[in-house]
C-alpha positions, 0 to 999 in steps of 0.5 A: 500500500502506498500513501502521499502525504503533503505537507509535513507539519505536526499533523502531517509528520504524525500520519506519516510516522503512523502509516510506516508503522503499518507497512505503508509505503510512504511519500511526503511532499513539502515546499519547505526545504527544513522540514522535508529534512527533519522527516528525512533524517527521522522517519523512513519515507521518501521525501520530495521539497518541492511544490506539490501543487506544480502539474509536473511534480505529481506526474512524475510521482506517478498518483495512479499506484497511491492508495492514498492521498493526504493534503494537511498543508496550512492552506484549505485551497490548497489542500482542496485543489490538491485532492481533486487533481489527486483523484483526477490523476487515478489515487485511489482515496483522497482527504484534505484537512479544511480549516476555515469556519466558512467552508465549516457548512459546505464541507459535504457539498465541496467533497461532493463536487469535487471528489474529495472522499473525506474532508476533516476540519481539526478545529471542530473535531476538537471541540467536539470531543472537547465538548462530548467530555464537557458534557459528561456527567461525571469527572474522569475521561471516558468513552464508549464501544457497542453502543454504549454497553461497554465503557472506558474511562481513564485514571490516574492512580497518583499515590493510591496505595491500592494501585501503586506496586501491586501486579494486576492481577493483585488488585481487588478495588476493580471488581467487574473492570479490566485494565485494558491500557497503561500510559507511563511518562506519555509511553503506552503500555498494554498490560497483563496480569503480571503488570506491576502499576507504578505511581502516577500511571494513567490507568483506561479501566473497562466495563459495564457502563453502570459500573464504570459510573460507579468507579468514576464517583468513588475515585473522584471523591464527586458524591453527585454527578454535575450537570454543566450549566455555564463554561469559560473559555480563554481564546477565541480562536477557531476551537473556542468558537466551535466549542461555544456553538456546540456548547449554546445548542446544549443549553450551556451558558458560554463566556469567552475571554479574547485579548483581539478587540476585533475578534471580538468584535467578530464573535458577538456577531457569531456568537451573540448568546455568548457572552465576550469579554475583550481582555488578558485571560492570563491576567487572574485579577481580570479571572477573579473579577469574573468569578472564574470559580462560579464556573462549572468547566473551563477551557484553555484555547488559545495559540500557545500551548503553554499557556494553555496548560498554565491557565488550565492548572490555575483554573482547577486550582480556583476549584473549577469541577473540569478544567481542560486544556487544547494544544498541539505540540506533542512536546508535553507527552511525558508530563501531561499525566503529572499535571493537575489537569482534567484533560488534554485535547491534542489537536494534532492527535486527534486530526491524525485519528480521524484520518486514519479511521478513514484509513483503517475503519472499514473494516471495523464497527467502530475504531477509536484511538487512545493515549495520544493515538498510541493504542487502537480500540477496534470493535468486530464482530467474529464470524465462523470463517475466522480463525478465531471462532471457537477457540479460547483466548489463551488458545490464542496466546496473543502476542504482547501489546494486543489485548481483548478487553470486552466481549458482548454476547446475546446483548451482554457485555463479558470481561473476558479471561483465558478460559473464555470462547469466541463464538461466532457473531460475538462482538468484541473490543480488541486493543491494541498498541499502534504498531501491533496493529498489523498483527492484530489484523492478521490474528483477528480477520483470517480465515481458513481452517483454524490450525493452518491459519494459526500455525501460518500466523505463528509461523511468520512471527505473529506471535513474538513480542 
């Protein structure tokens, strides 16, 4: 499989280090002669500098053997203009990343006319996923597989001594939840039994929705779930803006801090049941003089990603019930998990998932992405032509980094152990650390008589670590 990436900024160095780690032959393409060599020294791609937009550049790269094509350049025109010749020019598949809040309206209607197969705005994939964690009863992040049957949520242990030291299978507080995913210093791990769970680790429990609940108001001290009445977001960017419109349509009362007279300006008319407030949102006399500790949630959005995650530390100590914060370096990995913060939305990250669902979605229910990306949760459904059906998962003996967290059966959610069968038309949710992904996909969607497959998939090295 071949992919062309063009424009090789964070986002786009992410989807290209992202495709290598799935066998994708990958091309990147950058006007910039600095950036095309850091990817060069960095990554294994072959890399142009150049124009991508020039007619001779793209014939002689020869589009009519790319599956994909990706235009993440910082210009919308561009990327449009781009996928359309792309296309016209015989790749298979083409997504452009679309920025600008005018063309927010008549993203379906361009990609219609112009063949473009997925267009992604990163500004509202962000806000709404900033927005579906806002609006969430409860404090810790979470999310949901099968139709909300099995729920995920993610813990940072601190110094619980219940948790801290002790191998997995040692645990007794989560009875009827599995660990299916560990971040430590901004490296994942999937886990087993003998995991030993050390301090501060950012744990993703998973489990029935009622018990995942349950967990989620124990561990966060909350006695009674909040509702979210009113927010504050510092910047009024593309993000703030989009978070403010989702958030009015929930019936949450907004209030925007914007240090840009005209911007704000250009919010009341966007906006107007918002309330704008032209000042320095790091100024904390300006933060108390607004109350800032009357809000329910607070949302750090400006450009500059630390102080983004500075003011969304000042905002939770202010007593704020979430307080989160929106950046797009990746810089801050292996801190994030130490800082006092409800939650940290990546927009790069979370850019890069939604064009690799495109990617890699189809032949999934659902596909999500977790840890900054670096975990994969997919949902299938096991049919009798798979390998899989009707063994036992320590028949399976999957290899390291590849886990089944939760199995739904006759409409039942199962936590599932070694002694459990896969049966056909069971639903199961499959994690999996990104560069395990091919593994995973060979394991899971062979077919063919079960000893042959399983002794080719072992055979091939599918079963190392």
């Amino acid at each position: 499989m071949k992919a062309l990436v063009v424009g090789v900024g964070k986002l786009g160095h992410r989807l290209a280090s992202a495709l290598i780690d799935e066998d994708y032959e990958v091309t990147v393409v950058d006007y910039d002669k600095d950036v095309i060599e850091n990817i060069t020294t960095s990554l294994d791609v072959m890399s142009i500098n150049a124009n991508a937009l020039d007619f001779a550049v793209l014939e002689e790269i020869g589009l009519e053997d790319y599956d994909y094509v990706i235009a993440t350049t910082t210009n919308d025109e561009a990327n449009v203009i781009l996928c359309t010749m792309s296309k016209k020019m015989g790749a298979k598949f083409a997504i452009a990343r679309v920025r600008d809040p005018e063309y927010r309206r008549h993203l379906k209607f361009i990609g219609d006319e112009l063949n473009i197969d997925k267009i992604i705005n990163p500004d509202h994939a962000t806000a709404k996923s900033i927005v579906k964690y806002l609006l969430k009863r409860y404090q810790l992040y979470s999310d949901e597989f099968a139709g909300g049957r099995v729920s995920l949520v993610e813990f940072n242990i601190g110094k619980d001594e219940s948790f801290v030291g002790k191998k997995i299978m040692e645990i007794e507080r989560i009875n009827g939840l599995l660990i299916a995913a560990i971040s430590r210093e901004g490296e994942a791990i999937i886990p087993n039994g003998k995991t030993v769970l050390m301090e501060n680790d950012n744990i993703i429990l998973a489990g029935r929705s009622r018990t995942i609940e349950e967990f989620d108001k124990i561990h966060t001290g909350v006695e009674k779930a909040k509702h979210l009445k009113n927010t504050m977001i510092l910047g009024g960017g593309k993000t703030g803006l989009y978070v403010a419109l989702l958030l009015l349509k929930e019936n949450v009362n907004v209030t925007i801090i914007e240090i840009n007279k005209k911007r704000c300006m250009m919010l009341k008319e966007l906006v107007p049941e918002a309330q704008i407030i032209n000042g320095d949102g790091t100024d904390i006399s300006l933060l108390e003089e607004e109350m800032i500790h009357s809000y329910d949630s607070f949302l750090a959005a400006t450009g500059i990603d630390e102080v983004n995650l500075l003011m969304s530390l000042v905002a939770k100590q202010s007593g704020i019930y979430k307080s989160v914060a929106k950046i797009s370096r990746t810089n801050y990995d292996k801190v994030l998990d130490k800082l006092n913060i409800d939650c940290v939305f990546n927009t790069s990250y979370i850019t890069a998932a939604e064009m690799l669902k495109e990617i890699r979605g189809k032949d999934s229910i659902s596909l999500n992405l977790f840890l900054n990306g670096q975990v994969e949760g997919v949902e299938l459904i096991i049919k009798k032509k798979h390998v899989v059906c009707g063994k036992t998962l320590k028949e399976l003996k999957l290899p390291e980094g590849i886990l089944i967290i939760a199995i739904v059966r006759n409409m039942e959610m199962i936590v599932p152990n070694g002694s459990t069968e896969l049966k056909e038309d069971d639903r199961i949710i499959v994690f999996s650390k990104h560069e395990q992904v091919v593994k995973m996909k060979k394991i899971f969607y062979s077919e063919g008589r079960i000893s042959n497959a399983i002794n080719t998939i072992r055979s091939r090295g599918f079963n190392e670590s």
